[in-house]
N, C-alpha and C positions, 0 to 999 in steps of 0.2 A: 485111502478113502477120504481123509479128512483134504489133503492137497485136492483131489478131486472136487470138493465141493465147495472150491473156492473160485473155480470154474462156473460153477452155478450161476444160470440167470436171476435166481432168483437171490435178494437182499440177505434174506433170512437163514437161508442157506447157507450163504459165503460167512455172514455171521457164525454163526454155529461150526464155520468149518475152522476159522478164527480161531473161537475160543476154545476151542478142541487140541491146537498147535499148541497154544497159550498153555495147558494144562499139560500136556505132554512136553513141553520146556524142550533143552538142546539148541546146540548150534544149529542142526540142521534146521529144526523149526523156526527161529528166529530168521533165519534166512528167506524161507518161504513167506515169511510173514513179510517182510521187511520188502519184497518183491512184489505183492501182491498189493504191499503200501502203496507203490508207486502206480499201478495198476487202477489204483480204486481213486488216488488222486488225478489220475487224468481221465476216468469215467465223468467225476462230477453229478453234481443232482445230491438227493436229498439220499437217495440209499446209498451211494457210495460212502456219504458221510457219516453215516451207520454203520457202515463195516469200518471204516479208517476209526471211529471210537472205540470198536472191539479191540481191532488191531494193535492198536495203541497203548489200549487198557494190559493185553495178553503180552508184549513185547516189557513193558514196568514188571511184571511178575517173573519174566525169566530171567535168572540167572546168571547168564553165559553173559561172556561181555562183548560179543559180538548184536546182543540186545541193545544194550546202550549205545553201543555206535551205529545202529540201526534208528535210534530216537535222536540222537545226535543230527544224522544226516536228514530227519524229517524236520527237527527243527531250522537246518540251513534252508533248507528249500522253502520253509512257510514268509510268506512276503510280502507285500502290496497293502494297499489301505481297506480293503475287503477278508480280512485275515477274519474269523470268525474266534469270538472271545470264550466262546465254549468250548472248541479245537483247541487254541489254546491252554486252558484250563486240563484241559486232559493229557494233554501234551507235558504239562509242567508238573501234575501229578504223577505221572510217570514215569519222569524223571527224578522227583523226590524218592523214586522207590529204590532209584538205579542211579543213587548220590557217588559223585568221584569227584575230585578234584578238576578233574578233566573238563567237565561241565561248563566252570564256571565264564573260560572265555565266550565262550559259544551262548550261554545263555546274554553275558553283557552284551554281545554283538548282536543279539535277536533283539534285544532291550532299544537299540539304536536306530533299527529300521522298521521297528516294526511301528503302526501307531498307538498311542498311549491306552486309549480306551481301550484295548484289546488285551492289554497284558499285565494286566493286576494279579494274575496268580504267578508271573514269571518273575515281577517285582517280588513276590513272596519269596517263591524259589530262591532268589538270589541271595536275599537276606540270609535264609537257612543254610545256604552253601559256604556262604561268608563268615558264617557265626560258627562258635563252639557252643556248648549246652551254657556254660555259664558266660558266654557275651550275650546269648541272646537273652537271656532273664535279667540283666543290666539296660539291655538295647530297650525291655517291654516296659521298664522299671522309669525308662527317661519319657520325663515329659515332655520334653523338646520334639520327641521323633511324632508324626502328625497321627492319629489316632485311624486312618485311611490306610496308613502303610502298615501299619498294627494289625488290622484286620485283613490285609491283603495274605498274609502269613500260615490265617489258620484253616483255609480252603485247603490247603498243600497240605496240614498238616494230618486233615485229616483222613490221608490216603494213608498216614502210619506214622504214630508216634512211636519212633525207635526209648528203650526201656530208660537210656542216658539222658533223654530229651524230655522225660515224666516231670522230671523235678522241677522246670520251666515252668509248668503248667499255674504255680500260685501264682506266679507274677500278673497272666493275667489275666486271674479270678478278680484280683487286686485292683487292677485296669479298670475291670468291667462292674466292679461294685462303685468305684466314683463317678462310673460314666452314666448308671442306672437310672437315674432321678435325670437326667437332663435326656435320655433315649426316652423316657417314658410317654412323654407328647409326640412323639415322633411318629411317621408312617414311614419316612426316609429319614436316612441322615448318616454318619461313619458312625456314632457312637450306638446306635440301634442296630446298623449291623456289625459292629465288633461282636456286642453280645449278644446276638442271635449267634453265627458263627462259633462264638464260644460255647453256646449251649450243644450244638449239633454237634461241634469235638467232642465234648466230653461225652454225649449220648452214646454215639456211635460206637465206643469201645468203654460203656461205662464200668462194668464190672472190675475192669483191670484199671483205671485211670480214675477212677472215685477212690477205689478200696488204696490206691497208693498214696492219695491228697495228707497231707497234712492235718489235724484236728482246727487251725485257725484258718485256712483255706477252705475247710468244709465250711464252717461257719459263715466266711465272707460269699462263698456263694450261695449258700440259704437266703444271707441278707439280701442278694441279687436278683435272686430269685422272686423273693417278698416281694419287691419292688415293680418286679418288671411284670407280675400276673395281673397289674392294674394298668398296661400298656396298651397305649392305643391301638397298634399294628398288634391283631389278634395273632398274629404266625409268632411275633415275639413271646405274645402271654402263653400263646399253649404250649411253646417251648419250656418256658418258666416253670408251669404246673408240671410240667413233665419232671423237669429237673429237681421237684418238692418232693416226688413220689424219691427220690434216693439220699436227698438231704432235709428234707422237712421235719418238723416236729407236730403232736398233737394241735398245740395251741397255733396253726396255722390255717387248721380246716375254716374257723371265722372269715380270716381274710378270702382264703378261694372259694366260699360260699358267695362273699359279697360282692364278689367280680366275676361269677362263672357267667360265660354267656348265655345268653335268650334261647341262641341256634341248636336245637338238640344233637347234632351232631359233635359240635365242637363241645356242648356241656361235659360231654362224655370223658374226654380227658381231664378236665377238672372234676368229675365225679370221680371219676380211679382214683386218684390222688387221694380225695377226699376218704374214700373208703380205706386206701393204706393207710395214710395217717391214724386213721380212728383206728386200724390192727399195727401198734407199732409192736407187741411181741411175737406175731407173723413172719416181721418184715426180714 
């Protein structure tokens, strides 16, 4: 049924029949998918692109290693200077799930033809492929390395931090507390999005990736945090505020009081905060 409705005219469908293969795993599915890639990549348009991000998404989650040489052969074939940077992105977090050695020529070789702008999460990729848990917490720790390719790293990462690669994570809380104070005027820039970036890892899986921080890492990103909920780029502050309601203390609600925005929608998030804080024996 589910191969049937990959057949579908319709988007949402062939979607749905995707992630369906994807959940039911196996060689054979990966197969189908991996057929059905090539399918949707010579339909083209906007839906097709819609199902080749299920597909893509569903092929990172199986197992079987006839998966990864199914994302392997999608990355040979992506090419030209029209290469879409969100394709891309999904392409190389998908890969991050389905990490081998094997990877790595294949990703340097996409690195070479592909154009620049397009492939900031496969520079990530590359780093993470190249690295051990403790070169890359030396690699975050150098200041020489550009603060751009630092942030290109934690898109990737946050398709999954594996348990060995947790311990990385002070270096850069580290990063993003010296970076704070000069992101804060910002609307653009690398160091505003390092730590945006850095906030939406740690969110995304915060229960397990907070409760394992360090006590001086919690600290350095409270301090971060502080900082950055008086941020110009309001996507940055209400990431902050968010990130108070798991690191904050009482004596912070002052400061999120003094910066909550006008917008009542957006106040809302700084109100949450506000109100955990004030129940820190709830929390």
């Amino acid at each position: 049924m589910l191969e049937a409705m990959l057949d579908h005219e319709d988007a949402r469908v062939r979607r749905a029949g995707a992630f369906g293969l994807g959940a039911l795993a196996g060689t054979s599915s990966a197969r189908r998918l991996e057929m059905q890639l090539e399918v949707e990549e010579a339909r083209g348009g906007y839906d097709a692109a819609s199902v080749i991000e299920v597909i893509t998404e569903a092929l990172g989650h199986i197992a079987d290693s006839s998966a990864r040489s199914g994302l392997l052969r999608q990355l040979e074939r992506l090419t030209g200077p029209r290469v879409s940077p969100s394709d891309v992105n999904t392409l190389a977090r998908a890969l991050w799930r389905r990490r081998h050695p094997e990877l790595r020529p294949a990703v340097a070789r996409a690195l070479e033809r592909l154009p620049p702008a397009a492939v900031a999460s496969l520079r990530g990729l590359s780093v993470l492929l190249e690295k051990s848990p403790g070169q890359l917490r030396a690699w975050a720790e150098d200041v020489q390395v550009p603060v751009a390719l630092k942030a290109e790293v934690l898109p990737v990462l946050e398709e999954e931090v594996p348990e060995e690669w947790v311990a990385v994570l002070p270096a850069f809380i580290s990063m993003a507390r010296a970076l704070a104070p000069s992101a804060v005027p910002q609307l653009r820039g690398d160091a505003l999005s390092f730590c945006e970036r850095l906030f939406i890892l740690l969110m995304l899986d915060d229960k397990r990736l907070l409760t394992a921080l360090p006590t001086e890492a919690r600290v350095q990103l409270r301090e971060t945090a502080r900082t950055l909920v008086a941020a110009k780029s309001l996507r940055c502050a209400l990431w902050a505020a968010t990130v108070l309601q798991y690191v904050g203390q009482p004596g912070d609600v002052p400061l999120l009081e003094a910066h909550r925005p006008e917008d009542a929608t957006f106040a809302e998030v700084f109100d949450r905060t506000i109100q955990v804080l004030r129940r820190p024996l709830s929390r």
